[in-house]
Steps between C-alpha positions, in 0.01 A plus 500: 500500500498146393401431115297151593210717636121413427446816404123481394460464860775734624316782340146415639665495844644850448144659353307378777775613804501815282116498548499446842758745583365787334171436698683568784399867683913541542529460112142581370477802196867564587686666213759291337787688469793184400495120445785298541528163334816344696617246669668197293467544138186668432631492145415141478129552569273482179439880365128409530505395869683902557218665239237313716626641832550816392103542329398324841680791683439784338075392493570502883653827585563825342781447243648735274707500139813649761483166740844422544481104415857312537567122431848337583682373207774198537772551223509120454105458427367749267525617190392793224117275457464503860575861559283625226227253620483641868532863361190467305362383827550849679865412652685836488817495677727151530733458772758244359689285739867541369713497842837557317650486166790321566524132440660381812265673690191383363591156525658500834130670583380182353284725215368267167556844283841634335631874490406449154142413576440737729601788264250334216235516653509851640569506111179349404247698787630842342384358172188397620411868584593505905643830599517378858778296557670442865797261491553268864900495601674403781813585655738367775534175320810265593814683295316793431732777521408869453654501125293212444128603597610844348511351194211288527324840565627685167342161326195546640484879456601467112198279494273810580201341758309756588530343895818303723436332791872406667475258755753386760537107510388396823522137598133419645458186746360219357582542176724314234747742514485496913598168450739535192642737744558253799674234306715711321553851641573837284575846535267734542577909536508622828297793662747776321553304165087466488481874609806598244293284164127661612666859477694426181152390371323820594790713365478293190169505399428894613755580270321299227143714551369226762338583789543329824182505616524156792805378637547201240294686145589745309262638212543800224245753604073358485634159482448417872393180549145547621404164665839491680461862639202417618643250701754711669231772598321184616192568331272221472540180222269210413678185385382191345634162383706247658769640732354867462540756790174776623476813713268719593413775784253456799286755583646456867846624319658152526561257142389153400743319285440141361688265273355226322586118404834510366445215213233510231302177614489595825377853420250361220387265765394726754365779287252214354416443866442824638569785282879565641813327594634705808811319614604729774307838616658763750338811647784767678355762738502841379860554660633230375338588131656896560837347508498266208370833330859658600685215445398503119442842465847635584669310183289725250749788482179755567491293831184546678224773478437661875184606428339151329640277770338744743190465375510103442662442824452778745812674540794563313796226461756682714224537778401151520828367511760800658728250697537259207518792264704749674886338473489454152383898490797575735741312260330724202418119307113594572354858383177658618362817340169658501392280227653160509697247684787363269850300516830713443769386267674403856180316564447290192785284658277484843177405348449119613603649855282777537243262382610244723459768820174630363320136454683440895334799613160441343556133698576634829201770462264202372569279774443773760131551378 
């Protein structure tokens, strides 16, 4: 998030989408279990712009004192003012954008903060009264050895967030570091050094009272990140602002998703147009919607509940897709029991190709119809 922003106008854009959303029959009276302020630096947004959205929110749907409501944090931008600020607004759990905590790292990742910083001001949101505190790392970084995230980990740990999320680096097309990446090439682990730092992170933090609850978070017990496991049982999820991402069901079992006008004028622009600022919409076929459910649902360590993708989609996972399904079984990396469908330690190293086979499937079965 940029900090040249009209933001007088930034936040009348994001009441009236808001508005307009929640008249919506897919999103009408729906409780509202989590909000999310991400993307960027949230941080950087006026507290009174957040306490606006939130009143706006909560006088449109049922809203409780238990909401889970999140805001990213950079290191580099906030301080001890700012967090108390946005906790008198109703924020009650940060998720602080750290990465690593060793120098090197963090500038070869390009980051404005400091190990230093990053450490204050997990400092300053536990004096500012937040008892929900997840920490973002990431692992597989050039020179990253197993000694090395290891002790990264301990850091973190000593820290005591109440939540980890421990992401591989992945290179993405397109991006700075895709073309960082070109010019000057670096190592990056392969399959069995990735597989051998994931496992030392689960073995890590389970021995430190976290739960790995998703393939890449890890949370001590009712610290789950609401909004994100609601993603992964692909519930449905209204966003607004520039560059924010929607779902939701169709009654015919297929989804809608949309994503709106990545930069603030454009997105201001439009919504003073005609309400929204829909950059791209796509609808999948219930099939296609069945395996995206399996595809995110299998990296919750629970997996996926028989019986409630039965009743949103007809039949039960293993059913619908038996030939995509059924090698994975036979090399034990998929289990099926009487009450869900889940990934095996075996399979946690499979899950982008089971995925992969699923999604195929789902394809081939789609294009058939």
């Amino acid at each position: 998030m940029r900090n040249d922003i009209p933001w007088a106008a930034y936040e009348h854009a994001l009441i009236r989408e808001l508005r307009q959303r929640a008249a919506m029959p897919c999103f009408r009276n729906r409780p509202l279990h989590s909000v999310f302020f991400g993307g960027g630096t949230p941080s950087l947004a006026p507290p009174e712009l957040i306490d606006h959205i939130l009143q706006t929110a909560c006088a449109l749907f049922p809203c409780t004192d238990n909401t889970e409501i999140t805001l990213e944090a950079n290191p580099g931008s906030s301080d001890a003012a700012h967090f108390a600020a946005l906790r008198d607004c109703g924020i009650n759990r940060l998720s602080i954008g750290v990465q690593s905590l060793q120098r090197q790292q963090l500038q070869w990742l390009e980051r404005i903060h400091t190990e230093q910083e990053a450490i204050a001001a997990l400092m300053e949101a536990k004096a500012c009264d937040f008892d929900n505190l997840n920490l973002d790392l990431m692992y597989g970084l050039p020179d990253q050895d197993e000694d090395n995230w290891l002790e990264t980990l301990h850091q973190a740990i000593a820290l005591a967030p109440q939540h980890l999320s421990c992401y591989q680096l992945t290179v993405e097309p397109h991006t700075r570091l895709a073309r960082r990446h070109r010019q000057h090439p670096y190592a990056l682990p392969d399959e069995l050094q990735s597989l051998s730092l994931m496992e030392l992170t689960r073995h890590t933090l389970a021995r430190h009272g976290f739960e790995a609850y998703e393939i890449s978070n890890f949370a001590r017990p009712g610290f789950h990140c609401r909004h994100n496991d609601a993603y992964w049982r692909y519930a449905d999820y209204l966003g607004i602002g520039a560059g924010a991402a929607g779902k939701f069901d169709r009654p015919d079992g297929g989804i809608t998703r949309y994503s709106n006008r990545r930069t603030p004028e454009h997105y201001i622009r439009d919504i003073n147009a005609q309400g929204l600022a829909v950059a791209s919409e796509e609808q999948l076929p219930p099939i296609m919607a069945a395996a995206e459910a399996i595809w995110l649902g299998l990296r919750r360590t629970d997996g996926i509940m028989r019986e409630l993708f039965r009743h949103r989609f007809g039949n039960t996972p293993d059913a619908m897709f038996a030939r995509a399904l059924l090698p994975f079984m036979q090399q034990n990396a998929v289990q099926s029991d009487t009450q869900a469908l889940k990934l095996t330690d075996t399979g946690r190293a499979l899950a982008d190709e089971i995925a992969a086979s699923v999604i195929q499937a789902a394809m081939q079965q789609a294009d058939g119809q």
